[in-house]
C-alpha positions as protocol buffer text, in pm:
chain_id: "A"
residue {
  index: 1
  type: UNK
  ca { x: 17177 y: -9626 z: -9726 }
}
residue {
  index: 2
  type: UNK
  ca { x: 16992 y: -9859 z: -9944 }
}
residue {
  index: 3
  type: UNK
  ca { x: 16620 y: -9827 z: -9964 }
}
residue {
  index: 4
  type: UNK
  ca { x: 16359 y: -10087 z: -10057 }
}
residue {
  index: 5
  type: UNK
  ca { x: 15993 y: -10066 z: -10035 }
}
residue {
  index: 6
  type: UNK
  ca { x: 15748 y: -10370 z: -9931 }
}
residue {
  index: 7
  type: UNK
  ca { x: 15386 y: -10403 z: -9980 }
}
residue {
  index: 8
  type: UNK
  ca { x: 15175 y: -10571 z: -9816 }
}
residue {
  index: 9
  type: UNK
  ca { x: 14811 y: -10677 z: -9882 }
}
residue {
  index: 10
  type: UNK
  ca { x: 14584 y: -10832 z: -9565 }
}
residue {
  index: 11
  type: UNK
  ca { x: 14259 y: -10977 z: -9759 }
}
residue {
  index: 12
  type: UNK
  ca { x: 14090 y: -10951 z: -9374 }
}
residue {
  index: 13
  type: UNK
  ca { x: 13714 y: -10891 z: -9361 }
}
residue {
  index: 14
  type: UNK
  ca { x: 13677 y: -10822 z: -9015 }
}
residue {
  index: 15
  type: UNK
  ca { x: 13841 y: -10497 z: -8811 }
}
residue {
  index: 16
  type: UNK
  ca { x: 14028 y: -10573 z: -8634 }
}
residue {
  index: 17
  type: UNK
  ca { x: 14133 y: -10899 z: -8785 }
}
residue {
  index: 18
  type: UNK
  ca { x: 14454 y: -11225 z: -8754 }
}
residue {
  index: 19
  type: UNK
  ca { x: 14540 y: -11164 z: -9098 }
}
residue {
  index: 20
  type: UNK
  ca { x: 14641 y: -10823 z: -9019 }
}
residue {
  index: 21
  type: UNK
  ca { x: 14797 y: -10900 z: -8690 }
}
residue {
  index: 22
  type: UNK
  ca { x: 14976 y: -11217 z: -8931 }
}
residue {
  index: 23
  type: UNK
  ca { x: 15048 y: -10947 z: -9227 }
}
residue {
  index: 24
  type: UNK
  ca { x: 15189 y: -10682 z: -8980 }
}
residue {
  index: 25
  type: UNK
  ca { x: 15399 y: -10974 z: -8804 }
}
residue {
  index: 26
  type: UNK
  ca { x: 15585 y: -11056 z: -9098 }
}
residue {
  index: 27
  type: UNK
  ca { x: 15636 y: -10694 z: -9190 }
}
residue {
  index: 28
  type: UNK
  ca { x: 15830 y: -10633 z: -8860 }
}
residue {
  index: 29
  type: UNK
  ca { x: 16037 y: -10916 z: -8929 }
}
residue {
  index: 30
  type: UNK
  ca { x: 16158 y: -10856 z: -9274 }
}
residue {
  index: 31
  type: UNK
  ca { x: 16175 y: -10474 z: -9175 }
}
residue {
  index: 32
  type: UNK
  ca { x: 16403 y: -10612 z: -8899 }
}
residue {
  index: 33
  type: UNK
  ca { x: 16616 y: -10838 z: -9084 }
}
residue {
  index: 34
  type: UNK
  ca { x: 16672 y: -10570 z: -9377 }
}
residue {
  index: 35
  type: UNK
  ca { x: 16803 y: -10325 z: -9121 }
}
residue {
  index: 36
  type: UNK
  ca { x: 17017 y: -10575 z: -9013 }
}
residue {
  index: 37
  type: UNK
  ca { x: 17176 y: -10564 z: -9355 }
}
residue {
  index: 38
  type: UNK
  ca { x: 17167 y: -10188 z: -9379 }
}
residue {
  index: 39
  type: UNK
  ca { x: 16811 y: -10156 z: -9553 }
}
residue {
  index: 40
  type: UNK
  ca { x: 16616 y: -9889 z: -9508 }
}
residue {
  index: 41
  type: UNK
  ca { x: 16263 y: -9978 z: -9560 }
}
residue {
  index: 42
  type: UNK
  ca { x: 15942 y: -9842 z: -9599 }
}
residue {
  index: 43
  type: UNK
  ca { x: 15664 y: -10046 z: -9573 }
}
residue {
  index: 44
  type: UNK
  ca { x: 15310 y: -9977 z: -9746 }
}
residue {
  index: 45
  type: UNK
  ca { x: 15012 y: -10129 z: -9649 }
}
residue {
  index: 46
  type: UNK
  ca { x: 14703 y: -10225 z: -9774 }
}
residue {
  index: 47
  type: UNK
  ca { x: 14368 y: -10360 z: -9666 }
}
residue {
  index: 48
  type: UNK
  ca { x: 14182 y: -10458 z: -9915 }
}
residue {
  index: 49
  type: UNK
  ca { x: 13843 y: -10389 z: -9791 }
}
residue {
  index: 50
  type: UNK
  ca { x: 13916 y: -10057 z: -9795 }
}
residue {
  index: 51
  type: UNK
  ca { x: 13920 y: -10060 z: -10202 }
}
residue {
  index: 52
  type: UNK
  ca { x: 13656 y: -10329 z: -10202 }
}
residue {
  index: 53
  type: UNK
  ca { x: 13400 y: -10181 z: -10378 }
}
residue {
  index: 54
  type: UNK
  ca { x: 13659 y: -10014 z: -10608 }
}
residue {
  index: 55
  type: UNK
  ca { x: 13803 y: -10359 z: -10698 }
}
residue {
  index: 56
  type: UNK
  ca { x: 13433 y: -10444 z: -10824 }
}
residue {
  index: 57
  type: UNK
  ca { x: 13411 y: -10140 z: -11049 }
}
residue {
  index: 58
  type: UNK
  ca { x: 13751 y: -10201 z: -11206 }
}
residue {
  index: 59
  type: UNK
  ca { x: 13629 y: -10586 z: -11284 }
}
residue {
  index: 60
  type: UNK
  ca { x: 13305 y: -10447 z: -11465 }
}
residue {
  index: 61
  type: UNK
  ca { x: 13454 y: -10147 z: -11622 }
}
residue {
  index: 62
  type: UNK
  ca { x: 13804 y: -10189 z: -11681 }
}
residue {
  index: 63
  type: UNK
  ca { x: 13933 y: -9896 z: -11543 }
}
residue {
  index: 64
  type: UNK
  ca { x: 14048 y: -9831 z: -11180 }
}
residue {
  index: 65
  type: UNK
  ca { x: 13934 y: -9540 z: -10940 }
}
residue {
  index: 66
  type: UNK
  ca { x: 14205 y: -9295 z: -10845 }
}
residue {
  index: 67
  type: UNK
  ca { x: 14188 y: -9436 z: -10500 }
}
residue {
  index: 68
  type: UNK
  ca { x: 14265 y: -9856 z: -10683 }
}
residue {
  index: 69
  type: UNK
  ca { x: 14505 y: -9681 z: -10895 }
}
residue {
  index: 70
  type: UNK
  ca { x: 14710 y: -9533 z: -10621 }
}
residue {
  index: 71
  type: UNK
  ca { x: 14708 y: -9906 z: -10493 }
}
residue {
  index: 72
  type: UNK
  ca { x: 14794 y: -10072 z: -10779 }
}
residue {
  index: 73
  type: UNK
  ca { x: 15109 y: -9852 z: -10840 }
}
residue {
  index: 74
  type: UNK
  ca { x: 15241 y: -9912 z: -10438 }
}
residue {
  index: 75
  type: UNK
  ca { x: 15216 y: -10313 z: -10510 }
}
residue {
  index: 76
  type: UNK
  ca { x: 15304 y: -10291 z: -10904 }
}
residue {
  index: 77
  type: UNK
  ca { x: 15664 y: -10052 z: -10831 }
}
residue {
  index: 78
  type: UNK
  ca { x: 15764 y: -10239 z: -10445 }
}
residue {
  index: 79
  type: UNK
  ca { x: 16042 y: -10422 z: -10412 }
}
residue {
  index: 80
  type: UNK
  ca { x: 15902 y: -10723 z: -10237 }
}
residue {
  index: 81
  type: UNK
  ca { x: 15524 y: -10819 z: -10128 }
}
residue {
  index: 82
  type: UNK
  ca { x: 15378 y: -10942 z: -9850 }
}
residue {
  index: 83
  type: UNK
  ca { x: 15042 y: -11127 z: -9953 }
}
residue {
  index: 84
  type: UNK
  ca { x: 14782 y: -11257 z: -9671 }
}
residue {
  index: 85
  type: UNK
  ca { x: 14493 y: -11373 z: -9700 }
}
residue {
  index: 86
  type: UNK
  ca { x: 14191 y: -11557 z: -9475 }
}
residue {
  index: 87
  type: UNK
  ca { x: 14120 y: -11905 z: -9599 }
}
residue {
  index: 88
  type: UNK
  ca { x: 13723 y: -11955 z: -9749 }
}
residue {
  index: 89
  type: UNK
  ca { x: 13578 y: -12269 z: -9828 }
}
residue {
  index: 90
  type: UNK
  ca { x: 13924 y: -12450 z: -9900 }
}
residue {
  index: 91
  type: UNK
  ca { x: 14108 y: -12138 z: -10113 }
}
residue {
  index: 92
  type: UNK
  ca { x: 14198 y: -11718 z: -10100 }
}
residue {
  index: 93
  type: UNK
  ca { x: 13905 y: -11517 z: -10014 }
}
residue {
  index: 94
  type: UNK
  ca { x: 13721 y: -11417 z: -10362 }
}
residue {
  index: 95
  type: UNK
  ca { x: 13846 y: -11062 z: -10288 }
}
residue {
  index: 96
  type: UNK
  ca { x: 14225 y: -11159 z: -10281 }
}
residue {
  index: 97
  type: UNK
  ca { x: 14165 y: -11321 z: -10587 }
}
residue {
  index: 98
  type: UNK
  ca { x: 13960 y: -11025 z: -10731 }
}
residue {
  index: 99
  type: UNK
  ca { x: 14267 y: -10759 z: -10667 }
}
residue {
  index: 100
  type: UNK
  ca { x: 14545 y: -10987 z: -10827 }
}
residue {
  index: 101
  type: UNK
  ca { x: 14264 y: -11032 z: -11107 }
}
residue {
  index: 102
  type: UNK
  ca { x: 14258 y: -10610 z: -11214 }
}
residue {
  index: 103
  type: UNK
  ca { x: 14628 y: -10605 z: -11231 }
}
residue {
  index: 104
  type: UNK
  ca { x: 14828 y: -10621 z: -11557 }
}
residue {
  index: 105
  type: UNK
  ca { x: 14956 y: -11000 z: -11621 }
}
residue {
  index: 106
  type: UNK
  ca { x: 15320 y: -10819 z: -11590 }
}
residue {
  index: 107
  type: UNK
  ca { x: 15291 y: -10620 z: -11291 }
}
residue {
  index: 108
  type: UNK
  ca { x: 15452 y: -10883 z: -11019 }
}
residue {
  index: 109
  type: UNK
  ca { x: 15714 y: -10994 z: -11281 }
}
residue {
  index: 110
  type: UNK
  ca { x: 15998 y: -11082 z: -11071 }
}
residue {
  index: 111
  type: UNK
  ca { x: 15879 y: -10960 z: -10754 }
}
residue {
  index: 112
  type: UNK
  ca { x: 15970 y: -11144 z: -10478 }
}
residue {
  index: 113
  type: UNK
  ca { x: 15632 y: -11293 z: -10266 }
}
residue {
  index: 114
  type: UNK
  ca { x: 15593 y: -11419 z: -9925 }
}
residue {
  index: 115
  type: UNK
  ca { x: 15278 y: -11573 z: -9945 }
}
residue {
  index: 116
  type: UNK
  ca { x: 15033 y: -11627 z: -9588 }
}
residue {
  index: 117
  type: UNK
  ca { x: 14705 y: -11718 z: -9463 }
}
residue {
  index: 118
  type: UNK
  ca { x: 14503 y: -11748 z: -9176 }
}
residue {
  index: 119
  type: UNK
  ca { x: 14231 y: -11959 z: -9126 }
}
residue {
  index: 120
  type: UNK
  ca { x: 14055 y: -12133 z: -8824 }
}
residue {
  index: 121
  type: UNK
  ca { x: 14168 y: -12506 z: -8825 }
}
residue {
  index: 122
  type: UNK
  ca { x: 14515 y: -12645 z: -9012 }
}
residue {
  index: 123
  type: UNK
  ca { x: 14314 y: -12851 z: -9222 }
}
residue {
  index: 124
  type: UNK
  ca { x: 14332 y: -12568 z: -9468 }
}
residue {
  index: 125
  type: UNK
  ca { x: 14719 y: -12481 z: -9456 }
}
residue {
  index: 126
  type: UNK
  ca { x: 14738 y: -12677 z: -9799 }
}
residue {
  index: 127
  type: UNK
  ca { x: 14560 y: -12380 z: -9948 }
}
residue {
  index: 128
  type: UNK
  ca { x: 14917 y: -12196 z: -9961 }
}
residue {
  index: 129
  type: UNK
  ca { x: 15033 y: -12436 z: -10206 }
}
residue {
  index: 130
  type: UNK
  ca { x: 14778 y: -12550 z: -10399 }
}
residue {
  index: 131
  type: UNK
  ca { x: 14640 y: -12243 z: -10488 }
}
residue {
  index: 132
  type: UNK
  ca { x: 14827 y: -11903 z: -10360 }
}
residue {
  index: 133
  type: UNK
  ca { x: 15163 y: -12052 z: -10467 }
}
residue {
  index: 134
  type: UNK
  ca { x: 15062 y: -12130 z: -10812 }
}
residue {
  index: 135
  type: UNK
  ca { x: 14864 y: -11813 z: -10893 }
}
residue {
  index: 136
  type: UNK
  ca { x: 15179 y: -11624 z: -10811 }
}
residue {
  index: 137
  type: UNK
  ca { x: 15389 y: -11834 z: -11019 }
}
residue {
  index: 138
  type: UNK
  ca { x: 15161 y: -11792 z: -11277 }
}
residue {
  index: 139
  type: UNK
  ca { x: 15181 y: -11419 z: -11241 }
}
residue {
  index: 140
  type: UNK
  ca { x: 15596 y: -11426 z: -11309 }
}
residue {
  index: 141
  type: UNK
  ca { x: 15645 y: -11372 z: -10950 }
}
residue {
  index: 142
  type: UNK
  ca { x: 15920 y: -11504 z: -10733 }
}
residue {
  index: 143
  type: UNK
  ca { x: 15754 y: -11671 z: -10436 }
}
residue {
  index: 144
  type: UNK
  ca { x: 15953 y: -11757 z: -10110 }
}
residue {
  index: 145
  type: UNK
  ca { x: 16022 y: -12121 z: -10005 }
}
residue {
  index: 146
  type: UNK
  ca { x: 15865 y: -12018 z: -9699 }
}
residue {
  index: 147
  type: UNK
  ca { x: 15478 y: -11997 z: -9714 }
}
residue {
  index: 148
  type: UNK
  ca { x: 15301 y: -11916 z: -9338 }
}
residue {
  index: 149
  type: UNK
  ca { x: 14972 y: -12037 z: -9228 }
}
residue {
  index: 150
  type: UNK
  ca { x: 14861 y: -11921 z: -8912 }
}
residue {
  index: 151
  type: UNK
  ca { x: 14516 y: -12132 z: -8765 }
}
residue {
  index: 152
  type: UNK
  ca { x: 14377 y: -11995 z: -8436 }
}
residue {
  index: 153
  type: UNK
  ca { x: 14530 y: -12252 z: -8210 }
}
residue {
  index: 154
  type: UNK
  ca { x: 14888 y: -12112 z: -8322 }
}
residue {
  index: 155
  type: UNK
  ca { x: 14858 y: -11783 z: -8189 }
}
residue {
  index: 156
  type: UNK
  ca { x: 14871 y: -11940 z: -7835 }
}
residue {
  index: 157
  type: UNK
  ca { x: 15142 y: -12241 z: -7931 }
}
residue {
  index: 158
  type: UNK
  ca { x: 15381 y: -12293 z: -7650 }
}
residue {
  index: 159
  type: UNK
  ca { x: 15771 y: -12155 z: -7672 }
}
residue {
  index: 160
  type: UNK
  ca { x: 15979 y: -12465 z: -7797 }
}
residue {
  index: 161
  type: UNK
  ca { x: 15695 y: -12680 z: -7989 }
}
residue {
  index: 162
  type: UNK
  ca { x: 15833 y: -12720 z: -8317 }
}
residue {
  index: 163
  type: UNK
  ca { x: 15804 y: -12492 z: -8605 }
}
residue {
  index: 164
  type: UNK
  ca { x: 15577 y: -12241 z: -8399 }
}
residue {
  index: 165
  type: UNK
  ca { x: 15442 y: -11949 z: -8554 }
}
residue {
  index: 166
  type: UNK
  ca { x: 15697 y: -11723 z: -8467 }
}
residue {
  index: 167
  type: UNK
  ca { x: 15955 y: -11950 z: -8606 }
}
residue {
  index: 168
  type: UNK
  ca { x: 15791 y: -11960 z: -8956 }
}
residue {
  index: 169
  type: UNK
  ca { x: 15798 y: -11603 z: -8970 }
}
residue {
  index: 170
  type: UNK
  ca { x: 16117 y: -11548 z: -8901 }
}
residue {
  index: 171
  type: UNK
  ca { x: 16233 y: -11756 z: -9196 }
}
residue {
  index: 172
  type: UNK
  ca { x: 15971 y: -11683 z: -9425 }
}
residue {
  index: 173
  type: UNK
  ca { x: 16067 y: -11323 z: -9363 }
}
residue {
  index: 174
  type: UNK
  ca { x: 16452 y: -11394 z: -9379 }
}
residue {
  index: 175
  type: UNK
  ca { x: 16437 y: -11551 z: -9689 }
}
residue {
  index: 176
  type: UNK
  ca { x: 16175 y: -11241 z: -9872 }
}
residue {
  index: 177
  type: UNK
  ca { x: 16476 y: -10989 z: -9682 }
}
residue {
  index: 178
  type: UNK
  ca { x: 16748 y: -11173 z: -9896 }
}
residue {
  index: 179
  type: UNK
  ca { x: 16537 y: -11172 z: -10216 }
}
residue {
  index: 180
  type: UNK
  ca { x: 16474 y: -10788 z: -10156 }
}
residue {
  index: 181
  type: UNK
  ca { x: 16784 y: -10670 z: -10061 }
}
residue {
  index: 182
  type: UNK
  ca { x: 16987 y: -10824 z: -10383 }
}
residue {
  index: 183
  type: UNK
  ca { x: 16641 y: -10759 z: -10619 }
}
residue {
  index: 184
  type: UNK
  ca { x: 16733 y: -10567 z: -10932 }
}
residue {
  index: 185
  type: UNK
  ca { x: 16370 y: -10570 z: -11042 }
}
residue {
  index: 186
  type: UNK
  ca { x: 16254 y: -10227 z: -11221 }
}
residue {
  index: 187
  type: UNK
  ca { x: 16015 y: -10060 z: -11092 }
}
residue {
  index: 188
  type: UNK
  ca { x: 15882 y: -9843 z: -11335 }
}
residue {
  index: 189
  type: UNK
  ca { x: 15497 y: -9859 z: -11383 }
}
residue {
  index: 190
  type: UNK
  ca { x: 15373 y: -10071 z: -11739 }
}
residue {
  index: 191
  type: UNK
  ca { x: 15124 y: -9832 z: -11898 }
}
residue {
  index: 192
  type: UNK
  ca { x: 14872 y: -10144 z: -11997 }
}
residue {
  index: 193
  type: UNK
  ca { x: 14742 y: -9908 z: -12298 }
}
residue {
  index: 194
  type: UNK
  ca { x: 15041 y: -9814 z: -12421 }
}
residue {
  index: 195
  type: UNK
  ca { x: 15115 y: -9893 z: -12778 }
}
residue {
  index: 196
  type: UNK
  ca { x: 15382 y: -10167 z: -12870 }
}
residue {
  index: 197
  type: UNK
  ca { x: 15407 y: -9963 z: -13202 }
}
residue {
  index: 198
  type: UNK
  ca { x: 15351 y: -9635 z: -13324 }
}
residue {
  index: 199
  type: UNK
  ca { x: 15039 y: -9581 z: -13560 }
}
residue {
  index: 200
  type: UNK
  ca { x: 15221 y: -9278 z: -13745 }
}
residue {
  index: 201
  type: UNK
  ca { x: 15401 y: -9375 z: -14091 }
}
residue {
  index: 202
  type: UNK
  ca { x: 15734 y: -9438 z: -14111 }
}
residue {
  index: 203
  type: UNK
  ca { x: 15813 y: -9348 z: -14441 }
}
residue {
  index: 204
  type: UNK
  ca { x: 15716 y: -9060 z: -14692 }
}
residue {
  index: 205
  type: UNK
  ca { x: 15450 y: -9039 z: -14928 }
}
């Protein structure tokens, strides 16, 4: 049987929080829809403010903690990623931002992305694409049609109002399952200090 691995990173502050609960949701569905296919998956989470204060070190120093590191290689070598994030003052929370920021500019190349949010009124579902969708794109990433923003009124939407919240998950994760499943991405880790040529002569003396 085939196996893929998915990441996924919940930006949630508060424990416990509805951009896990949104992050885990979409998990289960792409899980789902990959065995469906004959995928086996395993799925590795992370919450950010676990690695918080790590992510601030790396900015100032440069160099990750083991802890980061072990992070950075689950998101850098997955098959697909699941990205979610709360919505503050009109974007990604500035610790979202900060993780993406201490990765290598090649890491996500190819990846495939669903982006999400949460946030507590719709006004702010615009977020996904004006500024999650093009920092992705930006990375090299390949970002689902599908974006899902999740505002506090839709965890309680009625069955049958259109495009509930259940609905856009489904998709969004049907779509990142398809991109997954046929992904011939490598996954081999970039050493970022790794020489693009050797420093030792080529020739004699």
């Amino acid at each position: 049987m085939t196996v893929r691995t998915v990441a996924v990173v919940s930006a949630g502050l508060s424990q416990p929080s509805s951009t896990r609960m949104l992050a885990d949701k979409l998990a289960a569905a792409t899980v789902s829809r990959l065995t469906e296919q004959g995928v086996e998956t395993q799925v590795v989470t992370v919450e950010l403010r676990d690695v918080a204060q790590d992510v601030m070190n790396n900015m100032l120093t440069g160099f990750p903690s083991p802890r980061l590191a072990a992070v950075i290689e689950a998101v850098s070598t997955a098959h697909g990623l699941i990205a979610v994030t709360p919505i503050f003052t009109s974007s990604y929370s500035g610790l979202f931002k900060s993780f993406f920021d201490v990765l290598d500019s090649q890491a996500l190349t190819d990846l495939p992305v669903l982006i999400a949010a949460t946030a507590g009124t719709p006004r702010h579902s615009l977020a996904l694409d004006y500024a999650l969708r093009p920092m992705f794109t930006y990375l090299h990433a390949v970002v689902v049609p599908t974006a899902v923003f999740a505002a506090a009124e839709d965890w309680g939407t009625a069955a049958g109002a259109l495009a509930t919240l259940p609905d856009r998950i489904e998709r969004a994760a049907g779509e990142l399952a398809a991109l997954v499943e046929n992904s011939r991405r490598s996954t081999q880790v970039r050493d970022p200090f790794a020489l693009d040529s050797s420093f030792s002569p080529t020739g004699g003396f």
